[in-house]
N, C-alpha and C positions, 0 to 999 in steps of 0.2 A: 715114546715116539707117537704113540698112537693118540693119547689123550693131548697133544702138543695140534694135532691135524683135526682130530676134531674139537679143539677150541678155534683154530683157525675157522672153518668150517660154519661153525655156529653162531662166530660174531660176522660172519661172510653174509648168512641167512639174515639174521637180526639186523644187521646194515641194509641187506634189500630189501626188508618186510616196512621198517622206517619210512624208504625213501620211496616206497610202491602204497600204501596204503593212504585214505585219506587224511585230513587232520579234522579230530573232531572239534563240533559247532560251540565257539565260545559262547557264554552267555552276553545275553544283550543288557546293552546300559540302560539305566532308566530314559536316558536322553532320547534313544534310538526307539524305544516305545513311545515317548510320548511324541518324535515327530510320526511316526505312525497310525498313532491315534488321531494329531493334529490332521494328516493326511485323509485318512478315511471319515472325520466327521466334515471337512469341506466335501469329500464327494461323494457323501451321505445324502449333499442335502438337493441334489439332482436325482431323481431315481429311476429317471429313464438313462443314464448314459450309464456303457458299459465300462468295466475296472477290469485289471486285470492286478490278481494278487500272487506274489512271488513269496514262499513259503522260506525257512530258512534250509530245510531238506534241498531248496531246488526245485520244487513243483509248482506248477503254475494253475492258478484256475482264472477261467474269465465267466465273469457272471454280474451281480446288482448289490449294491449293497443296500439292505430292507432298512435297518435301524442300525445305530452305535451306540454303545453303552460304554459304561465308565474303565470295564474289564477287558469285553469282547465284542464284539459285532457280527450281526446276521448278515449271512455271507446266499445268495441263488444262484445255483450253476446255471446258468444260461445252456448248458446242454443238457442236463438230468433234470431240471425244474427244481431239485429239492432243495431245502433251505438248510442252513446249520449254523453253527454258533463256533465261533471263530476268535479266538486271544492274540493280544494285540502282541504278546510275547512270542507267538511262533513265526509272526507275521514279519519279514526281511521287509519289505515295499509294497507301496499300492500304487497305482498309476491307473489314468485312462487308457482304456485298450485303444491299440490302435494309433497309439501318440507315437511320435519319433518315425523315422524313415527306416524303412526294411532293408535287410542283406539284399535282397532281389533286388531292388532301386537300386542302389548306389553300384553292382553289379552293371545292372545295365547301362547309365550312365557313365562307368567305366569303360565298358566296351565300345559307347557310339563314340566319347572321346581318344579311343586309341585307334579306332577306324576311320577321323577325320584326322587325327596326326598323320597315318599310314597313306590315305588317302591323297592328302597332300605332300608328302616327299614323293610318292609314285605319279601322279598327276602329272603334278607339276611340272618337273623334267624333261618327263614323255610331252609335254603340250612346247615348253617353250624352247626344244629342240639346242638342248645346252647353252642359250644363253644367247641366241643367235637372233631370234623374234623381240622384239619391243611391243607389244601390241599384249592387250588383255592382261592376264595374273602374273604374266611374267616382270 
């Protein structure tokens, strides 16, 4: 009885450890390096514009990239100054920083178009006195 509960128990555990824990980082295709590569040697060849590089951990750095090489590239944090050397294998994306519209944008955008919808069911009504006025937005 006892060994019958804690096997219940154990595959209970092992079933939520499963479905709770990450799944670890498959390796990347040659393909997915070499658009990587392709990526970072076009904005290699700008070296004033800033990147921003997405690691496959999930960490992000924004900084310059100095040089690209056939393996890895020299990566400068725009906040620490320091340089390092960087494989185009751990590398998920590069992108210019700063490209693409923010949570905050489209946030606020959201909310001046849900306050001219509100605005105008509320307005509206209250001006044209149920439907009784001709005259202006009614």
């Amino acid at each position: 009885m006892i060994k019958r509960y804690l096997a219940i128990t154990l595959s209970g555990i092992l079933t939520a450890m499963s479905f709770g824990l990450p799944s670890t980082a498959s390796a990347q295709s040659t393909t997915e390096i070499e658009k990587v590569r392709a990526k970072v040697q076009t904005l290699a060849t700008s070296k004033d514009s800033q990147v921003e590089v997405k690691f496959r951990d999930r960490t992000k750095l924004k900084g310059y990239i100095e040089s690209a090489g056939p393996l890895s590239f020299t990566f400068r944090d725009s906040k620490i100054g320091t340089s390092q050397s960087i494989a185009y294998s751990e590398v998920e994306s590069v992108s210019k920083a700063g490209s693409g519209v923010s949570t905050k944008t489209w946030l606020i955008l959201g909310g001046v178009a849900a306050g001219a919808v509100t605005t105008w069911l509320i307005v509206k009504p209250a001006v044209c006195d149920g439907g009784a006025q001709t005259r202006g937005i009614c």
